[in-house]
Backbone as CSV, one residue per row, in Angstrom:
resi,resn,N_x,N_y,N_z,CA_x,CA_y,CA_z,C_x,C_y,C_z
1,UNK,127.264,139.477,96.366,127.932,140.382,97.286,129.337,139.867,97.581
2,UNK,129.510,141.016,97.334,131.732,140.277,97.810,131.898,140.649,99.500
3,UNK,133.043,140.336,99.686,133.524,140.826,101.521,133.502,141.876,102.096
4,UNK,133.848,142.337,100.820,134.330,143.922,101.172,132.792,145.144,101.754
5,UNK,132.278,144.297,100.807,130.126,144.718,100.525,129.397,144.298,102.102
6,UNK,129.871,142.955,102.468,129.157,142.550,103.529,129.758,143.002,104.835
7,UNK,131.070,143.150,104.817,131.735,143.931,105.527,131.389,145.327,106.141
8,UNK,130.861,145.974,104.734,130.547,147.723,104.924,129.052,147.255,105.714
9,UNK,128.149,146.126,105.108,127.119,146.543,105.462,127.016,145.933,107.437
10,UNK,127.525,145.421,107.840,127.572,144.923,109.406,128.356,145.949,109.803
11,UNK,127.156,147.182,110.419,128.366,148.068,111.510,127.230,147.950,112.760
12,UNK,127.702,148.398,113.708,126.896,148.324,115.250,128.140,148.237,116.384
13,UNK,127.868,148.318,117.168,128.694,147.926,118.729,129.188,146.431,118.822
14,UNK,130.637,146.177,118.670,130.952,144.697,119.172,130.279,144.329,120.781
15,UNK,130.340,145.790,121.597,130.174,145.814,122.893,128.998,144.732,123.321
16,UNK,127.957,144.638,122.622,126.710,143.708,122.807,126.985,142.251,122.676
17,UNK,127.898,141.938,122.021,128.694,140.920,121.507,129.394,140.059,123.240
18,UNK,130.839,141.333,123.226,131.663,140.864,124.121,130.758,140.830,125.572
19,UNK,129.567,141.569,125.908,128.400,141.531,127.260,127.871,139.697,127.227
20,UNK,127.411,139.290,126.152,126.927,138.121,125.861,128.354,136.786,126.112
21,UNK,128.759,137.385,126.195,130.446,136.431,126.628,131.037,136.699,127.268
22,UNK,130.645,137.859,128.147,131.202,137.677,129.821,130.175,137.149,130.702
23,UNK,128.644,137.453,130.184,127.838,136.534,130.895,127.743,135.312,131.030
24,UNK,128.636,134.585,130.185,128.930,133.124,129.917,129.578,132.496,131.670
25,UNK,130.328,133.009,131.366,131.359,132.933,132.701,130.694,132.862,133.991
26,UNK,129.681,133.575,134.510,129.287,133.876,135.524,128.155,132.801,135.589
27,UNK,127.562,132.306,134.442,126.488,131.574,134.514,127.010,129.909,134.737
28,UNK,128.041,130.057,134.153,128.412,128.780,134.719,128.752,128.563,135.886
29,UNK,129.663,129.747,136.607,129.953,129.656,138.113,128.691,129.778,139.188
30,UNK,127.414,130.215,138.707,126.899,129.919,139.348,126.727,128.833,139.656
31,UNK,126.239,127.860,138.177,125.905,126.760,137.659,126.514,125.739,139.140
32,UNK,127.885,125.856,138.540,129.212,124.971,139.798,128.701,124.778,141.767
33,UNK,128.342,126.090,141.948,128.678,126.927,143.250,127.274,126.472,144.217
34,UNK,125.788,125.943,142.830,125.032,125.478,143.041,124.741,124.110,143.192
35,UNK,125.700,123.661,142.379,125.443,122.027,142.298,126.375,121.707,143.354
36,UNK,127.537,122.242,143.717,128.169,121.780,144.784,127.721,121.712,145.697
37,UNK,126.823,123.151,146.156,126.278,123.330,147.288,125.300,121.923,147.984
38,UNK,124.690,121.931,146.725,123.782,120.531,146.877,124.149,118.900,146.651
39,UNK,125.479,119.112,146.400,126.174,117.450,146.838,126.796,117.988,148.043
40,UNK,126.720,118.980,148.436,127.977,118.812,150.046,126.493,118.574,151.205
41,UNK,125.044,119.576,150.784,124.086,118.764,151.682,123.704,117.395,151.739
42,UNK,123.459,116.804,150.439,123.352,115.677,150.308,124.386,114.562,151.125
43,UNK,125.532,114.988,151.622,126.436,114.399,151.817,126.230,114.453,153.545
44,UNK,126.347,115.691,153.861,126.204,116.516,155.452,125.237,117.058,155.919
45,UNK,123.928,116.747,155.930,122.512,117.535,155.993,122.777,118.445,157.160
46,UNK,123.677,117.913,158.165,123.591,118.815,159.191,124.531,120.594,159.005
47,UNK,124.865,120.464,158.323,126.038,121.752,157.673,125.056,122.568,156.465
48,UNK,123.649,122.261,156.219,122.715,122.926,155.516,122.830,124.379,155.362
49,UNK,122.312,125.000,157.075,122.657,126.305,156.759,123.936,126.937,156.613
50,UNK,124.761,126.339,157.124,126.252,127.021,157.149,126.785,126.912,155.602
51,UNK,126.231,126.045,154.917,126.880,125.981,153.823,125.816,126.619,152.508
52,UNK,124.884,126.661,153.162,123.488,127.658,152.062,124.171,129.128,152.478
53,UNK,124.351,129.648,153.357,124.729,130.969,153.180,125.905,131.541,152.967
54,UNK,127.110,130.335,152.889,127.963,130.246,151.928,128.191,130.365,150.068
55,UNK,126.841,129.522,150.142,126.607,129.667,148.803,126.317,130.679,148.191
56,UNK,125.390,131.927,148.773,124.918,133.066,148.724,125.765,133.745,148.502
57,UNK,126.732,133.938,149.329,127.789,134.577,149.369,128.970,133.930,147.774
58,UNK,129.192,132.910,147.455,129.556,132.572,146.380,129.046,132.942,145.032
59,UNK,127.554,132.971,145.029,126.567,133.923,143.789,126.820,134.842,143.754
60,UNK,126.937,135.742,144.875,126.915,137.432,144.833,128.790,137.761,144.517
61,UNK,129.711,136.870,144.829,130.653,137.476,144.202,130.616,136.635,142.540
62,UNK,130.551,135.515,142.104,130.292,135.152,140.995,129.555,136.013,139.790
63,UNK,128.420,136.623,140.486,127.239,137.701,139.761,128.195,139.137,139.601
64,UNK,128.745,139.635,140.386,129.858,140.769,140.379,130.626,140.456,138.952
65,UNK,131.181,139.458,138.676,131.760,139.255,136.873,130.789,139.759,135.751
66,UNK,129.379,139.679,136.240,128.886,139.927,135.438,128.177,141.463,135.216
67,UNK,128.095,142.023,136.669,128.140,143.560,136.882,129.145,144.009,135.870
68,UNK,130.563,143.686,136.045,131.735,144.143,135.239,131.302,143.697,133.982
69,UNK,131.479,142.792,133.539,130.874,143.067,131.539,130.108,143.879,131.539
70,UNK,128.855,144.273,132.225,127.851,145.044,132.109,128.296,146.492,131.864
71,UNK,129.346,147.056,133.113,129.656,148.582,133.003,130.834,148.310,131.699
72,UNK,131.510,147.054,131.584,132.485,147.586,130.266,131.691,147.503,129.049
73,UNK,130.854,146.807,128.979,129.701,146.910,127.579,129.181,148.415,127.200
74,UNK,128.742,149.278,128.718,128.573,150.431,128.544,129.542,151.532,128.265
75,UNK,130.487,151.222,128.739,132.015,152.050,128.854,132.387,152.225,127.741
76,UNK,132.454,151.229,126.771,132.871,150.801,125.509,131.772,151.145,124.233
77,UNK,130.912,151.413,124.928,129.335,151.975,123.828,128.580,150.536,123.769
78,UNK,127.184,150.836,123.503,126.390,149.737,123.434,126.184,150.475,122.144
């Protein structure tokens, strides 16, 4: 098979593609937003809740990046 052959034969939506690599992003910021959370208790036990529902609040806009790939994956065709 030449390029041109393997070329014709891969068609589908990049869109599924670029969804799988904006979820990247968000999974790591959670990743961050979590581990911080839990060296700043470790550090300040008494700032627990003030800084757990901080964190919450840090997921839910972090998770929003990933709402957005989601509607441009669809926008763009799946």
């Amino acid at each position: 098979m030449d390029a041109t052959t393997v070329a014709a034969a891969v068609s589908g939506s990049i869109a599924t593609v670029g969804y799988g690599l904006a979820a990247i992003g968000p999974a790591i910021g959670v990743g961050l937003v979590v581990g911080k959370t839990i060296e700043s208790v470790a550090r300040q036990p008494e700032l627990q809740g003030r800084l757990q529902s901080m964190m919450w609040i840090g997921i839910a806009f972090t998770e929003a990046l990933a709402f957005v790939g989601i509607a441009t994956a669809y926008m763009f065709g799946f």
